[in-house]
VMD Tcl script that builds the backbone (N, CA, C; Angstrom):
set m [mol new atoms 471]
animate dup $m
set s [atomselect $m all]
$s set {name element resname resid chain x y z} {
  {N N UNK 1 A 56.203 -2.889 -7.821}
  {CA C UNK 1 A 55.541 -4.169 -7.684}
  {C C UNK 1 A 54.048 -3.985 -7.923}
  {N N UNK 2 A 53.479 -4.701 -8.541}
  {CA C UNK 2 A 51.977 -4.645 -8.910}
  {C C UNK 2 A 51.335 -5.962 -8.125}
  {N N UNK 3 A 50.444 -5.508 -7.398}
  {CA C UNK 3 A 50.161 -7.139 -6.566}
  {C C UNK 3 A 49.311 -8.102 -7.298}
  {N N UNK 4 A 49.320 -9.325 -6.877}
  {CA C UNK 4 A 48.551 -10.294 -7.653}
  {C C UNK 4 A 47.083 -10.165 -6.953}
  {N N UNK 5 A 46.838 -9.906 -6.726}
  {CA C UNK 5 A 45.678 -9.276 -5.502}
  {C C UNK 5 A 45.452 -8.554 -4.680}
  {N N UNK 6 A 44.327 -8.027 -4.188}
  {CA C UNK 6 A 43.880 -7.246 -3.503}
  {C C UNK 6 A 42.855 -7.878 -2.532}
  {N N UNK 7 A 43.273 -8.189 -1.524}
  {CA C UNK 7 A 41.805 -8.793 -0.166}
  {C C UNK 7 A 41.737 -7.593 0.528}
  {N N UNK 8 A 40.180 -7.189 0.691}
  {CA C UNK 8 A 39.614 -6.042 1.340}
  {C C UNK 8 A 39.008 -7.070 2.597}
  {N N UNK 9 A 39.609 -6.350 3.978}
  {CA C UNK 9 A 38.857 -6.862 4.880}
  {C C UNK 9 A 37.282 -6.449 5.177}
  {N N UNK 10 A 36.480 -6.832 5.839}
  {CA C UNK 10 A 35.076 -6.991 5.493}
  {C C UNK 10 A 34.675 -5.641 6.795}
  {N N UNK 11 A 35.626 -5.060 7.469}
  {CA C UNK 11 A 35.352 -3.769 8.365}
  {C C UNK 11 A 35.338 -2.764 7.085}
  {N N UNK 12 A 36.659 -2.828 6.318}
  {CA C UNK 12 A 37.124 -1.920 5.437}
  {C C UNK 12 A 35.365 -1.321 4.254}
  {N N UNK 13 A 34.980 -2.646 3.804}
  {CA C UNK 13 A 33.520 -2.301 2.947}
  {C C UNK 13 A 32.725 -1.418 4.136}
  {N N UNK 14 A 32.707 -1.900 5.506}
  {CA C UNK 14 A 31.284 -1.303 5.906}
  {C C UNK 14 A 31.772 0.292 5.991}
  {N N UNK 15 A 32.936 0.256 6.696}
  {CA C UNK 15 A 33.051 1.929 6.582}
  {C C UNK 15 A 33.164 2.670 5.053}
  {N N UNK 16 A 33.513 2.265 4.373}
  {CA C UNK 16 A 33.175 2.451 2.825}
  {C C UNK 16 A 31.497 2.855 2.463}
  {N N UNK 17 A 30.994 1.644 2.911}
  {CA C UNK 17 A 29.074 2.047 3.077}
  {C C UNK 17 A 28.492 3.163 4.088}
  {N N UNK 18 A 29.300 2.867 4.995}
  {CA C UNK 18 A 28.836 4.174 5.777}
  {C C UNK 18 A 29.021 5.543 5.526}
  {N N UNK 19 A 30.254 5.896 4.976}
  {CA C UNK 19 A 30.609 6.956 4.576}
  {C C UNK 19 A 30.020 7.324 3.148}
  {N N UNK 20 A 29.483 6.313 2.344}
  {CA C UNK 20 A 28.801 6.700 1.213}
  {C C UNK 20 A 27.817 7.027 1.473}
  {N N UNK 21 A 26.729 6.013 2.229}
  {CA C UNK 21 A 25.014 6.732 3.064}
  {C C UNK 21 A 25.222 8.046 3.381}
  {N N UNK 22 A 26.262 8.649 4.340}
  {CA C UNK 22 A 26.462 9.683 4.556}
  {C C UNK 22 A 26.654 11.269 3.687}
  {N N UNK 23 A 27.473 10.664 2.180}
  {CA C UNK 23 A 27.523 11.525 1.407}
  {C C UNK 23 A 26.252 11.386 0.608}
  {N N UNK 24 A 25.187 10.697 0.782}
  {CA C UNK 24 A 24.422 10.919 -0.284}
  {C C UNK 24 A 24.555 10.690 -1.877}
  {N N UNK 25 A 24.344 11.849 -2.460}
  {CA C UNK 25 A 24.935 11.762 -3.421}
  {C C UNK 25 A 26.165 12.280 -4.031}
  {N N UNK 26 A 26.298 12.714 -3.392}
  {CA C UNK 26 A 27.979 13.260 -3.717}
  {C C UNK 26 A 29.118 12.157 -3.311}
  {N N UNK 27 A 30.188 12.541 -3.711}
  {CA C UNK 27 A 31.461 11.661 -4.234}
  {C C UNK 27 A 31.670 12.078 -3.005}
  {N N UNK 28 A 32.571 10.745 -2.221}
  {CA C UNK 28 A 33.090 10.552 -1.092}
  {C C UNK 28 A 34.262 10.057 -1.065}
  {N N UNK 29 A 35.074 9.687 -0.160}
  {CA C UNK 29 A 36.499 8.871 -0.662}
  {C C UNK 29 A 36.783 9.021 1.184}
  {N N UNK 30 A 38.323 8.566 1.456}
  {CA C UNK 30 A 39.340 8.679 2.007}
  {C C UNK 30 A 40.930 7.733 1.670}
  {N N UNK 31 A 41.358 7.736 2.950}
  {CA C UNK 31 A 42.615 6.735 2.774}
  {C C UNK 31 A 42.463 5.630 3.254}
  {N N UNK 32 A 43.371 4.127 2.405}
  {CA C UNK 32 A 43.319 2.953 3.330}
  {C C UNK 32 A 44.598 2.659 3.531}
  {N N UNK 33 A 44.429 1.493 4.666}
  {CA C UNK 33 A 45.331 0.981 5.122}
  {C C UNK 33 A 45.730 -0.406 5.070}
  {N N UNK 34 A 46.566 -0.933 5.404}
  {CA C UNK 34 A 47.074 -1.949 5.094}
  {C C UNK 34 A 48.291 -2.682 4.971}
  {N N UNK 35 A 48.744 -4.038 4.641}
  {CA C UNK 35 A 50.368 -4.572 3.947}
  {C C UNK 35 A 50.137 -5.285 3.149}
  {N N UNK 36 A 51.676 -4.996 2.638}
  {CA C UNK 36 A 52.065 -6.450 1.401}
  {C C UNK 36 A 52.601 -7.431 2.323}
  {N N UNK 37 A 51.431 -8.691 1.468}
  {CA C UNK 37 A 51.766 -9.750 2.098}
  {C C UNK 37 A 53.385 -10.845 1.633}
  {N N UNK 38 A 53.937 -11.459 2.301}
  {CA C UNK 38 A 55.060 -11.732 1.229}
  {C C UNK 38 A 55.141 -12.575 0.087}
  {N N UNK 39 A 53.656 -12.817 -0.730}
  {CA C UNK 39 A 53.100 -13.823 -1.668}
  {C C UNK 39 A 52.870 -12.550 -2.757}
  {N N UNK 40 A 53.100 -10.718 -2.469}
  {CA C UNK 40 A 52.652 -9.981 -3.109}
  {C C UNK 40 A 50.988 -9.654 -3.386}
  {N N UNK 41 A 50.321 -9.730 -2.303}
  {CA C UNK 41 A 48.834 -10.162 -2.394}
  {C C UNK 41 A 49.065 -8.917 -1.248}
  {N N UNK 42 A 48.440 -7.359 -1.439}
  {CA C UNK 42 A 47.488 -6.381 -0.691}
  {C C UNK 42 A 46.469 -6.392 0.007}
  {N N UNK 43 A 46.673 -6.629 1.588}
  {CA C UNK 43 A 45.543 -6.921 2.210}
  {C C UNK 43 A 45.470 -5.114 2.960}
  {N N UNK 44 A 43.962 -5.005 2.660}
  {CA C UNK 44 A 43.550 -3.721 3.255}
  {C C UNK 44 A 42.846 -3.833 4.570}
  {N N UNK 45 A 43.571 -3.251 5.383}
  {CA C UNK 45 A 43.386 -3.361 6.804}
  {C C UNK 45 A 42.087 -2.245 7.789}
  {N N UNK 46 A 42.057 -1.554 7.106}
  {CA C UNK 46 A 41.337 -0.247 7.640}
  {C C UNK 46 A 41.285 0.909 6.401}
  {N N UNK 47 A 40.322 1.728 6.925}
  {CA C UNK 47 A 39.531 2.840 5.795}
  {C C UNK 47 A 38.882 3.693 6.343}
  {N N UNK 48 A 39.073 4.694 6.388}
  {CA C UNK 48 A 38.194 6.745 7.403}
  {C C UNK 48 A 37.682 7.263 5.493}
  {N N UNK 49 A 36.935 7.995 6.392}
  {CA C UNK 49 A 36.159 8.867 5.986}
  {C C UNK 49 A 37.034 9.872 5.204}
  {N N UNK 50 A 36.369 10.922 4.479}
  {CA C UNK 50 A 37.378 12.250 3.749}
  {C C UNK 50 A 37.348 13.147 5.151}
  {N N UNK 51 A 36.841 13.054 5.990}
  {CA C UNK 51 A 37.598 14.043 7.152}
  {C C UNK 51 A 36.269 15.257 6.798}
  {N N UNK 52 A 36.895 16.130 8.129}
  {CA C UNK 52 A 36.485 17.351 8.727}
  {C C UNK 52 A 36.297 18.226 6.976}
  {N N UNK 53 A 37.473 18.636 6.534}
  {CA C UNK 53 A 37.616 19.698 5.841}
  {C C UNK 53 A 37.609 19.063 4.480}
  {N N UNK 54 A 36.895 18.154 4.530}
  {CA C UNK 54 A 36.605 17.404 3.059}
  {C C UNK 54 A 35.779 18.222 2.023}
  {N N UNK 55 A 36.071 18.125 1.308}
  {CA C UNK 55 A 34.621 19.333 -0.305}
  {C C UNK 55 A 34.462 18.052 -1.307}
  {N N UNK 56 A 32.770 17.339 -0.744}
  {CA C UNK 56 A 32.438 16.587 -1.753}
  {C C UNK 56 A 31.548 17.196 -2.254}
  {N N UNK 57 A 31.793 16.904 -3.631}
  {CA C UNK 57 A 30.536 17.339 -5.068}
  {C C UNK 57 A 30.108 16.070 -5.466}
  {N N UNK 58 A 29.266 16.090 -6.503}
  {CA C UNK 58 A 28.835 15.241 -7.191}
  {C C UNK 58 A 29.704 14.469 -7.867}
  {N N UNK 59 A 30.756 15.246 -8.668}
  {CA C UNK 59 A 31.018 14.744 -9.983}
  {C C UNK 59 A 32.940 14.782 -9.385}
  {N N UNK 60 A 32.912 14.871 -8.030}
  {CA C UNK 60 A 34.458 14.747 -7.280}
  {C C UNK 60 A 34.451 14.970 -5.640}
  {N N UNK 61 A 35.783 14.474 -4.990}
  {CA C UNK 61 A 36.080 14.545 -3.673}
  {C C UNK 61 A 37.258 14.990 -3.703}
  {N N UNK 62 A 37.518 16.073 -2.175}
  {CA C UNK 62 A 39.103 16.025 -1.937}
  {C C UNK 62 A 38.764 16.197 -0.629}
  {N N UNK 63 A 39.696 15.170 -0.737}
  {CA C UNK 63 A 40.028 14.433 0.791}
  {C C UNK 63 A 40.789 15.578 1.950}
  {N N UNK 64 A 40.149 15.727 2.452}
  {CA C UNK 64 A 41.130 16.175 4.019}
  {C C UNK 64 A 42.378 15.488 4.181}
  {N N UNK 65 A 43.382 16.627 4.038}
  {CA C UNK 65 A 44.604 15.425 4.021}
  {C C UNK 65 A 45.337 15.594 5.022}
  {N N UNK 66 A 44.928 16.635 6.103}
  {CA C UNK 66 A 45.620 16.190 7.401}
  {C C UNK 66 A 44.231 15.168 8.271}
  {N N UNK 67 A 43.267 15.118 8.064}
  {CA C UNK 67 A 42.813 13.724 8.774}
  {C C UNK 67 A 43.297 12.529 8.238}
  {N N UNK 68 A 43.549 12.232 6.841}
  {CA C UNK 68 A 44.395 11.535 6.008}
  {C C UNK 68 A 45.754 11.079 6.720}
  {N N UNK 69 A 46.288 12.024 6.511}
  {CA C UNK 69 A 47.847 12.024 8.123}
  {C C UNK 69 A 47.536 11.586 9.126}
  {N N UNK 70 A 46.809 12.095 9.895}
  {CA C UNK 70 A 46.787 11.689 11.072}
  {C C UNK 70 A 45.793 10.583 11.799}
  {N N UNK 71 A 45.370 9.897 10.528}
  {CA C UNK 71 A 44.351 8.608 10.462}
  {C C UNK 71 A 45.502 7.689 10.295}
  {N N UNK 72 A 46.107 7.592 8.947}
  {CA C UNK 72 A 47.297 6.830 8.310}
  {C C UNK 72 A 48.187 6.717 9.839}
  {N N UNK 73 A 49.137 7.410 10.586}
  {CA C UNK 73 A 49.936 7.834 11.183}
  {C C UNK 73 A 49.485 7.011 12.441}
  {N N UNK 74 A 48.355 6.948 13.055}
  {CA C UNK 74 A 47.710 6.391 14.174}
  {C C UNK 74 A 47.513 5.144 13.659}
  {N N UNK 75 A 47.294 4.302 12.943}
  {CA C UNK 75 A 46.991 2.911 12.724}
  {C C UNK 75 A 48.426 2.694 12.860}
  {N N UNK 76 A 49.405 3.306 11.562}
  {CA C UNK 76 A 51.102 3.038 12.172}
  {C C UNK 76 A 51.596 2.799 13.532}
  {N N UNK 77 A 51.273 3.853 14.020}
  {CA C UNK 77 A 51.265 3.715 15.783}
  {C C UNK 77 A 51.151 2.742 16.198}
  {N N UNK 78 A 49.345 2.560 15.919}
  {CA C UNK 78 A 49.088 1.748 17.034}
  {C C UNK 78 A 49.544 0.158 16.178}
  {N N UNK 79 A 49.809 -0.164 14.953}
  {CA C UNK 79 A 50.211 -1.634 14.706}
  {C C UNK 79 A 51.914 -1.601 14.744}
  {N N UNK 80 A 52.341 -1.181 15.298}
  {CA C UNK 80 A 53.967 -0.754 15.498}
  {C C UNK 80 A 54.630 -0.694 14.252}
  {N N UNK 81 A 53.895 0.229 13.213}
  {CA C UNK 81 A 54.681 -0.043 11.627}
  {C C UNK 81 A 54.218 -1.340 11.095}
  {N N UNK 82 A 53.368 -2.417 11.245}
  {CA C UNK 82 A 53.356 -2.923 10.408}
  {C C UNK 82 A 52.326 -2.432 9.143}
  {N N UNK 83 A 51.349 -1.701 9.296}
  {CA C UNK 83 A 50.309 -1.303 8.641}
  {C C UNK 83 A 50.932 0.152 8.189}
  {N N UNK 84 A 50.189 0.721 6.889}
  {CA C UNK 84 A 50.842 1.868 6.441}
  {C C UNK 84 A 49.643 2.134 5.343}
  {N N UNK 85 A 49.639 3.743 5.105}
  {CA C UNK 85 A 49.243 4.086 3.504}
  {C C UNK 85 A 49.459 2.769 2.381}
  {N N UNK 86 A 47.895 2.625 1.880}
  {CA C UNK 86 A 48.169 1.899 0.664}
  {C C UNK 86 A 47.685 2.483 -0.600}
  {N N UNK 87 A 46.559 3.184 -0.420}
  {CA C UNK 87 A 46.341 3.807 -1.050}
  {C C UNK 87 A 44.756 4.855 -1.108}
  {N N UNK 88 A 44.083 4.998 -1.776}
  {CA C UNK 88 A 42.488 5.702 -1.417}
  {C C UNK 88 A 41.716 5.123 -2.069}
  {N N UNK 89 A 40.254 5.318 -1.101}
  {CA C UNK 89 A 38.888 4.934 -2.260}
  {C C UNK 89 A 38.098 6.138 -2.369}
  {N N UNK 90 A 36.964 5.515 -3.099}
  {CA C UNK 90 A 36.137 6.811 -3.360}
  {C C UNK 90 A 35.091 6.179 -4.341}
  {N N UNK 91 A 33.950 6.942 -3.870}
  {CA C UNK 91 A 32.766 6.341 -4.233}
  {C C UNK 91 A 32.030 7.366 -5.648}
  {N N UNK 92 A 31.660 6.661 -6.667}
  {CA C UNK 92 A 31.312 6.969 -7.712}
  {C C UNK 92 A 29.550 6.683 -7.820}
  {N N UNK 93 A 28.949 8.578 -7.646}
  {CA C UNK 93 A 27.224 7.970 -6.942}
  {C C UNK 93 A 26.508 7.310 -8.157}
  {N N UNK 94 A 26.912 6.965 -9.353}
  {CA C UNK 94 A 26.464 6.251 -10.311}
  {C C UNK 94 A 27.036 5.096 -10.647}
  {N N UNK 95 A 26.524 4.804 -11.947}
  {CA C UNK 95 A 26.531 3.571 -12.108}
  {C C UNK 95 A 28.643 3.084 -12.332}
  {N N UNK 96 A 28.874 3.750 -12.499}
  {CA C UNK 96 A 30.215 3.630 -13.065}
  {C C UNK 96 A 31.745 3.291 -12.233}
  {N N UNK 97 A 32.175 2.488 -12.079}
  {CA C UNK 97 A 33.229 2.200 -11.474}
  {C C UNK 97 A 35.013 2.326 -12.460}
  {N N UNK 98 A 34.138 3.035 -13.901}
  {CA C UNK 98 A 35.760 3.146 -14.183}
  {C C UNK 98 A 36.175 4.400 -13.703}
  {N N UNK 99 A 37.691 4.505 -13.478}
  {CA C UNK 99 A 38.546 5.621 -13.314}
  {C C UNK 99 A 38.116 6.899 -14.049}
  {N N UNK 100 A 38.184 8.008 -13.724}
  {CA C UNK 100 A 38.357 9.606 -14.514}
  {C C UNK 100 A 39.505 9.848 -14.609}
  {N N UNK 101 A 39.650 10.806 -16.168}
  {CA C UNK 101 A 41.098 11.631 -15.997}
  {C C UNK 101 A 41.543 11.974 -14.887}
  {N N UNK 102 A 40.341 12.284 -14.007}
  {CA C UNK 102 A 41.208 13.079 -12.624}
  {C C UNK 102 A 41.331 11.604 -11.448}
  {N N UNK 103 A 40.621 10.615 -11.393}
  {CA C UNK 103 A 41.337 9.903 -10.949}
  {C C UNK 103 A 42.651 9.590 -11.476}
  {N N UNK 104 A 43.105 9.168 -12.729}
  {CA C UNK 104 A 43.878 8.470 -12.881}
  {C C UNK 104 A 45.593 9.774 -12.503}
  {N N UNK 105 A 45.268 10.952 -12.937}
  {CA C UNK 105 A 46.370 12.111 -12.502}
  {C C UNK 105 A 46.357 12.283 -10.905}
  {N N UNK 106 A 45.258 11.970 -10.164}
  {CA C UNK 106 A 45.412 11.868 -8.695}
  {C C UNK 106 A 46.313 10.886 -8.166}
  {N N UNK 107 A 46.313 9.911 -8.769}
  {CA C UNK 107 A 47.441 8.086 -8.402}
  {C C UNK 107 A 48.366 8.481 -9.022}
  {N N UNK 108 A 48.887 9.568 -10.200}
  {CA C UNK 108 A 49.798 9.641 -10.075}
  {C C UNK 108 A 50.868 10.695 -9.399}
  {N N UNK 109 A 50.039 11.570 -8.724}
  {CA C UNK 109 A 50.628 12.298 -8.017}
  {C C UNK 109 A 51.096 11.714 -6.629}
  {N N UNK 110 A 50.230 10.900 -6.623}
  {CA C UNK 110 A 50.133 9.909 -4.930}
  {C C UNK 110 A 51.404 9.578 -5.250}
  {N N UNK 111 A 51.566 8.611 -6.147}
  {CA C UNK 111 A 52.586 7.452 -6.343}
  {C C UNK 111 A 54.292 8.149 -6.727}
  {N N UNK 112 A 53.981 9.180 -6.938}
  {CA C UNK 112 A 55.380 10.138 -6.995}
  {C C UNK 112 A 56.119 11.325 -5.919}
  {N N UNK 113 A 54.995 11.290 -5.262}
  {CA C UNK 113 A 55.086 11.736 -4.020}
  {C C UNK 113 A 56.419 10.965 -2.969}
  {N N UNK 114 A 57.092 11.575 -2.774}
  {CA C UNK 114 A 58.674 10.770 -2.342}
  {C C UNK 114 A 58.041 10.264 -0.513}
  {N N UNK 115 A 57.441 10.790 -0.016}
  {CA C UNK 115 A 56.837 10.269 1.309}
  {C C UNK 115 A 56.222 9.238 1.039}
  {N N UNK 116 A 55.576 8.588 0.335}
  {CA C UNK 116 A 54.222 7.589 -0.259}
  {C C UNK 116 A 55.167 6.618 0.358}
  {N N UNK 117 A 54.290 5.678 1.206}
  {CA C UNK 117 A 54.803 4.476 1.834}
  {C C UNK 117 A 54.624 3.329 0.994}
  {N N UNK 118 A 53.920 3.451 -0.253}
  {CA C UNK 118 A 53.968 2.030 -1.134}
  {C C UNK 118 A 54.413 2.604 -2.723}
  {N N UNK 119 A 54.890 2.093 -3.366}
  {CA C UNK 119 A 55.797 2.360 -4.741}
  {C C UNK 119 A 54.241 2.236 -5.433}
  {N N UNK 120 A 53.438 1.660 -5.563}
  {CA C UNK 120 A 52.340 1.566 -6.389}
  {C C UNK 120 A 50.868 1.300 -5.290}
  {N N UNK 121 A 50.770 2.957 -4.906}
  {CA C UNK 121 A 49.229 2.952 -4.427}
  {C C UNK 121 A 47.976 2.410 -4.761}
  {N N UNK 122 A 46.936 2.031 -4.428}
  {CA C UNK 122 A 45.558 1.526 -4.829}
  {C C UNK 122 A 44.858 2.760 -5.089}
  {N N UNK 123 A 43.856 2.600 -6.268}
  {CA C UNK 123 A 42.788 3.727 -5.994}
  {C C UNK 123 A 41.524 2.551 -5.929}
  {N N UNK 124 A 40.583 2.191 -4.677}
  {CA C UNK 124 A 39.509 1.316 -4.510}
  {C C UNK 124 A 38.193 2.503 -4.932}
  {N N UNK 125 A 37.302 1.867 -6.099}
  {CA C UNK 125 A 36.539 2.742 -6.838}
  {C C UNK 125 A 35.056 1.877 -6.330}
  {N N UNK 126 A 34.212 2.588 -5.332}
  {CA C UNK 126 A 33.131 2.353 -5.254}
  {C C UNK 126 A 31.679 2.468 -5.854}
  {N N UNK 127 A 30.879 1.553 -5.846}
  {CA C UNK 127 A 29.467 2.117 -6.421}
  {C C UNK 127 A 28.329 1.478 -4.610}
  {N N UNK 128 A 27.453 2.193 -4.218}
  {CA C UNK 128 A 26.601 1.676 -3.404}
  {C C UNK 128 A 25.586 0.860 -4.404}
  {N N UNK 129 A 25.102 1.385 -5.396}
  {CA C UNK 129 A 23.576 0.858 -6.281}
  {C C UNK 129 A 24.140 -0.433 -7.209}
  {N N UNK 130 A 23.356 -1.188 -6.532}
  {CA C UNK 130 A 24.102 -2.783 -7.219}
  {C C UNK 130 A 25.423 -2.734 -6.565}
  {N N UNK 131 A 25.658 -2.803 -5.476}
  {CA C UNK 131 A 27.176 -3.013 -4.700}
  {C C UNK 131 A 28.324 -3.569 -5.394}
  {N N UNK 132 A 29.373 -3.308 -5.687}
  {CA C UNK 132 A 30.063 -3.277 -6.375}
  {C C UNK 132 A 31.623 -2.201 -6.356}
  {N N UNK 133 A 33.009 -2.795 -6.204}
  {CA C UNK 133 A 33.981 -2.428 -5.956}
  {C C UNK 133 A 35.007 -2.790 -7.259}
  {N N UNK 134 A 36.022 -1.911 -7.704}
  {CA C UNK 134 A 36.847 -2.264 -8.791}
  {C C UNK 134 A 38.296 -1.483 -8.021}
  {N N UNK 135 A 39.518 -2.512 -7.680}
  {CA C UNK 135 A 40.442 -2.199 -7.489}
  {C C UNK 135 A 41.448 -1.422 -8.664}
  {N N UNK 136 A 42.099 -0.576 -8.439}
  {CA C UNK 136 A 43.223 0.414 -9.604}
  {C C UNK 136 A 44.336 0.236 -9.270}
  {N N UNK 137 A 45.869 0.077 -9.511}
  {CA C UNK 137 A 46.656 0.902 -9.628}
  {C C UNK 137 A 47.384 1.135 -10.931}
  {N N UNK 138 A 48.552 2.160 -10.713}
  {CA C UNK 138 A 49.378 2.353 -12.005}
  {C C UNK 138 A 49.967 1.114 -12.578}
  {N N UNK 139 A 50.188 0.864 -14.311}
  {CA C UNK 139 A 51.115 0.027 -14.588}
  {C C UNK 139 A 52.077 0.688 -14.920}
  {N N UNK 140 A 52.909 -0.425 -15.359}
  {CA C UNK 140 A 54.382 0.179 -15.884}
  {C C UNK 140 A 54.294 1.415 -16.620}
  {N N UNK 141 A 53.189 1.740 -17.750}
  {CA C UNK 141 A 53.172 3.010 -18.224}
  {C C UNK 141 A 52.404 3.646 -17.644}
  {N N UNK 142 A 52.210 3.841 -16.743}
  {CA C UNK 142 A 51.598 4.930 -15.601}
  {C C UNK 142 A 50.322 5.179 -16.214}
  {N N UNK 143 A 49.326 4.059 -16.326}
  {CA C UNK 143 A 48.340 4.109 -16.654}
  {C C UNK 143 A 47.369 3.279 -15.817}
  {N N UNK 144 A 46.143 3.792 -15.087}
  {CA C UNK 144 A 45.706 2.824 -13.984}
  {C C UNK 144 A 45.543 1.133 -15.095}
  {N N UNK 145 A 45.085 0.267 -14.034}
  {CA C UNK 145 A 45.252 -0.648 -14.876}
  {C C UNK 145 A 44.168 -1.341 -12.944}
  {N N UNK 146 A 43.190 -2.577 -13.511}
  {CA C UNK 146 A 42.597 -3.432 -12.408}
  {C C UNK 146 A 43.169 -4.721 -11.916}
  {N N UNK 147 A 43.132 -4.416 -10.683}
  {CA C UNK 147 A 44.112 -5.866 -9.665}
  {C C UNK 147 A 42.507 -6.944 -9.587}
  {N N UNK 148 A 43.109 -7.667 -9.063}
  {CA C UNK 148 A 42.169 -9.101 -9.120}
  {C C UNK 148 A 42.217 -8.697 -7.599}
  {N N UNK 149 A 40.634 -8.540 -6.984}
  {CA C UNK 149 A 40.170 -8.018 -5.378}
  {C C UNK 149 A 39.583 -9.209 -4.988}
  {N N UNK 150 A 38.926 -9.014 -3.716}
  {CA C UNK 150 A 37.507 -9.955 -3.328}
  {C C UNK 150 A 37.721 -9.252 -1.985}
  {N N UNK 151 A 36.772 -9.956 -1.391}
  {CA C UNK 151 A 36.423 -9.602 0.421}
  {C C UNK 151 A 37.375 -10.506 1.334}
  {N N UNK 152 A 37.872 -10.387 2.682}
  {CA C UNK 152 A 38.608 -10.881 3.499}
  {C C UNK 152 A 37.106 -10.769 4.757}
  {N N UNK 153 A 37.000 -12.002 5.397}
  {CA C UNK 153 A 36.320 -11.615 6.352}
  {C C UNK 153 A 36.973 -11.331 7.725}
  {N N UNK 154 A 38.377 -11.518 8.161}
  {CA C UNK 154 A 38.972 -11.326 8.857}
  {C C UNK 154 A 40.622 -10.849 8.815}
  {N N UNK 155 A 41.197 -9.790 9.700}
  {CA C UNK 155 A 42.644 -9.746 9.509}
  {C C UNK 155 A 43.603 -10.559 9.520}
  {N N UNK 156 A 44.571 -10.892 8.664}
  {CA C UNK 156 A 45.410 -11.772 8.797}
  {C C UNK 156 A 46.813 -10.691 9.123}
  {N N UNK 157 A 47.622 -10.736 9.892}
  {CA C UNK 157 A 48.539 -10.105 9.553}
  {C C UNK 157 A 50.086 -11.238 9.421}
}
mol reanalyze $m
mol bondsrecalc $m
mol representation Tube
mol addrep $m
């Protein structure tokens, strides 16, 4: 399923900003959270940091993927399953919000991954300078491809 949208709740951007101030200039990311709504419209519920054992560079991030687990795993918890892995962001310290080769082979490792709680993950591609967000996922030919986003100022579940 490819959604007809993407609503980012308006907590989800600030920790996005915070965690970018924090990296400076280097590439930052983590995991988000979220559901499909039953109109097929991705609302993102929550968003952490790359974690403890994160290695950001300039020109890439890799995410800590047991804070990843056990970030993902605790929102599950605590929303009794309704919220789950949707997919990751990650902040690009220039001007550029399209995908890299290595983004686009990262979504597809996500998305083939037999644990992955959504058939077609998000990759949310940040810029801080001139603020600015571009939603990803795979299409049918496993090629990222951009969802139609905007801001949510509150959770709907």
């Amino acid at each position: 399923m490819i959604y007809r949208h993407v609503f980012v709740v308006r907590p989800v951007l600030e920790t996005i900003r915070d965690e970018a101030r924090r990296a400076r200039y280097r590439e930052t990311g983590g995991p988000l959270v979220g559901y499909i709504s039953e109109d097929r419209a991705l609302v993102v519920t929550h968003a952490s940091g790359p974690g403890p054992r994160a290695q950001l560079r300039f020109s890439s991030v890799l995410i800590d993927g047991v804070h990843a687990q056990t970030f993902c795993d605790a929102v599950h918890r605590e929303s009794q399953g309704r919220l789950d892995y949707v997919g990751d962001w990650h902040r690009h310290p220039g001007w550029s919000l399209r995908p890299s080769d290595l983004d686009a082979t990262a979504m597809r490792k996500i998305a083939a991954f037999e644990y992955c709680p959504v058939r077609n993950p998000i990759s949310l591609i940040y810029r801080s300078l001139h603020e600015a967000f571009i939603v990803y996922t795979l299409n049918h030919e496993g090629e990222l491809a951009v969802i139609p986003s905007s801001l949510m100022p509150t959770i709907v579940l």
